[in-house]
C-alpha positions as CSV (number, residue, x, y, z in Angstrom):
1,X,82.8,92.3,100.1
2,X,82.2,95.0,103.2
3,X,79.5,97.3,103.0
4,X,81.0,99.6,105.4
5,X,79.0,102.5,107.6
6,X,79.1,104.9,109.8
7,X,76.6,105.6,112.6
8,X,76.5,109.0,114.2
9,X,75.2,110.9,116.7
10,X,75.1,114.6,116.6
11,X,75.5,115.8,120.7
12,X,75.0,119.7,120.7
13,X,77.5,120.3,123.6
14,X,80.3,120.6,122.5
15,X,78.7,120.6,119.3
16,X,80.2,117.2,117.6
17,X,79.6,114.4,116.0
18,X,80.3,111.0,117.8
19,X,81.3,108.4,115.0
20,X,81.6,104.5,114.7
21,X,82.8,102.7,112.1
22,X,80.7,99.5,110.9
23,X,82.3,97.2,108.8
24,X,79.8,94.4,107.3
25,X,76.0,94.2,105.6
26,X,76.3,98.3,106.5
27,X,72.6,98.5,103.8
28,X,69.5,100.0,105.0
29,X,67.9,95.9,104.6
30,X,70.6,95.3,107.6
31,X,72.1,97.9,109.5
32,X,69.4,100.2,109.0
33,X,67.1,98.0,110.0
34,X,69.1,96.7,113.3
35,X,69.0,100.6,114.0
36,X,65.9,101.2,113.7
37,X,65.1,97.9,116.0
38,X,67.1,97.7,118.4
39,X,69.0,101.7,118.9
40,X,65.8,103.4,118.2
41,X,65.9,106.2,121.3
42,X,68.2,108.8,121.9
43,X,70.3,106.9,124.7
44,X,70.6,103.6,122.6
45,X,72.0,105.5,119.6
46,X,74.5,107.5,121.8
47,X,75.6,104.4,123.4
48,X,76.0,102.3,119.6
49,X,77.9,105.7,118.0
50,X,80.4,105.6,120.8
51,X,81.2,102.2,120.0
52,X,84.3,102.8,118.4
53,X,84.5,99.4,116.0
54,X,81.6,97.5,114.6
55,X,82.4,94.1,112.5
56,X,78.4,93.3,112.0
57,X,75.3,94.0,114.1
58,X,72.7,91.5,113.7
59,X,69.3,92.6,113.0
60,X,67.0,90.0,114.5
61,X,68.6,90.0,118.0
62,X,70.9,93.2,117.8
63,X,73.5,91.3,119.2
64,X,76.9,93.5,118.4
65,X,80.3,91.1,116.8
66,X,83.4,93.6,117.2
67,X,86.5,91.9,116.3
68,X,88.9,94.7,117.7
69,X,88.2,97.6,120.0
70,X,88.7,100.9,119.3
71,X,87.3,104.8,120.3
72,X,85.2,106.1,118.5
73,X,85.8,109.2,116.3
74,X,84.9,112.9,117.2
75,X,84.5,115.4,115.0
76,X,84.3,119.3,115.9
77,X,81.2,120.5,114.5
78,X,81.0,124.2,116.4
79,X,82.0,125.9,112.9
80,X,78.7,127.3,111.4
81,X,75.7,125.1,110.0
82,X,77.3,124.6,106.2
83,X,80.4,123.8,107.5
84,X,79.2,121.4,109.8
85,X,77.6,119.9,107.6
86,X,80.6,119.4,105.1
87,X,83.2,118.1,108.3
88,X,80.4,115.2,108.7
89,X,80.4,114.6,104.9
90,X,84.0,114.3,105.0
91,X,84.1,112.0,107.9
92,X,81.7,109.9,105.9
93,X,83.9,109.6,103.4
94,X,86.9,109.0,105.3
95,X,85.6,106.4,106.6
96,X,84.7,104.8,102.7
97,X,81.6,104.3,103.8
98,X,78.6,103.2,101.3
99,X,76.3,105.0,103.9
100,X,75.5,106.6,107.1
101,X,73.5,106.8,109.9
102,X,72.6,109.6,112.0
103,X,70.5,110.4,114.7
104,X,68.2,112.6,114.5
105,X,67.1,113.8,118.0
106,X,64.5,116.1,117.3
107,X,62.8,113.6,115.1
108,X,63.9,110.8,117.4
109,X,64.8,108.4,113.9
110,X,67.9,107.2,111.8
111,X,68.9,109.7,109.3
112,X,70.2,107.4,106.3
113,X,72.3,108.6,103.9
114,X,73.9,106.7,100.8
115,X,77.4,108.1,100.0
116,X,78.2,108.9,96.7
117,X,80.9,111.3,97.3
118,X,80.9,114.5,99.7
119,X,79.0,116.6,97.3
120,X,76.0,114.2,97.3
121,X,76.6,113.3,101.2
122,X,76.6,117.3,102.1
123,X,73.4,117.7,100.0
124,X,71.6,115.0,101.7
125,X,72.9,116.3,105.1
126,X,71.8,119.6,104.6
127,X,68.5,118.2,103.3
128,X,67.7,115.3,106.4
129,X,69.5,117.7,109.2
130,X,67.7,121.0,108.8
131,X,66.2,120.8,112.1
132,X,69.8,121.3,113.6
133,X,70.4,124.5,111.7
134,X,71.6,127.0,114.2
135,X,73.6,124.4,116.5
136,X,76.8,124.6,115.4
137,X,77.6,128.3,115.9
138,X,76.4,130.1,112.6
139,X,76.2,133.4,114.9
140,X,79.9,134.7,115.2
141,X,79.3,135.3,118.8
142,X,78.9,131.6,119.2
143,X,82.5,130.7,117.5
144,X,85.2,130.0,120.6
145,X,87.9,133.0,120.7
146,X,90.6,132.8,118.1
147,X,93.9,132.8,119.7
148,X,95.9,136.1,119.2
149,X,98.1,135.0,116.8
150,X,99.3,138.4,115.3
151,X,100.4,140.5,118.9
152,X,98.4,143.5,119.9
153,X,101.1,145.7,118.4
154,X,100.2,144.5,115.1
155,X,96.7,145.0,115.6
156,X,97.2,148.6,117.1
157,X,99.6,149.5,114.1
158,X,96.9,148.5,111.3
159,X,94.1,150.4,113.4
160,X,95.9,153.3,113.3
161,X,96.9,153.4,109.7
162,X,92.9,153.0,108.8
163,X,92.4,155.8,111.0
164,X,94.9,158.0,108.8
């Protein structure tokens, strides 16, 4: 049985998270510790998130077994620190993994989480990812344009009835 995993790295611009899937031993005794050994700086862990497809990473030698290729996944995270928070949950989960790995930059470590549904995953994110809080565009001015969906007659038509 697979003890499936994703590792992540947060990268502030664009504000995302970069996502691999790992497929065997994904436990803290295995992964985690292969993380921690072998991807344990900032360019290491970007380069094992962007993987794409992990089968098994070994944790004495680090040596990488992929049985297929493919990108890794991307996830938008410029949508306010809560929110950001709950879209990596969710890719956790889409993922069915038992847990998750994230680096931490400003603490230069794996974040671990163990996945026992999004509630948990977000509480733990929110917890372990605090020092990120104010990345993901929690100021409104930060938030990209929304496109002008309505026309500017609309818009000038409700104006001037608040005006009345």
């Amino acid at each position: 049985m697979a003890t499936r995993a994703l590792i992540g790295f947060i990268n502030l611009d664009p504000a995302e998270l970069i996502a691999t899937y790992n497929h065997y031993d994904g436990y803290p005794e295995n992964l985690g510790k292969a993380l921690e050994t072998h991807y344990d700086d900032t360019v290491k862990a970007k380069q094992i998130a962007e993987y794409g497809y992990i089968s098994y990473i070994d944790p004495e030698t680090g040596n990488i077994d992929a049985a297929r290729k493919e990108a890794p996944s991307r996830v938008n995270l410029m949508v306010g620190w809560e929110d950001a928070m709950y879209e990596i949950a969710k890719e956790i989960d889409s993922y069915g993994a038992d847990y998750a790995y994230i680096w931490n930059e400003d603490e230069s470590d794996w974040v671990t989480i163990k996945h026992y549904g999004v509630r948990s995953t977000f509480d733990q994110l929110t917890n372990a990812l605090q020092s990120y809080q104010g990345e993901f565009g929690d100021n409104i001015a930060d938030l990209p344009a929304a496109p002008d969906q309505v026309g500017e007659s609309y818009i000038s038509k409700w104006e001037d009835y608040i005006k009345k």
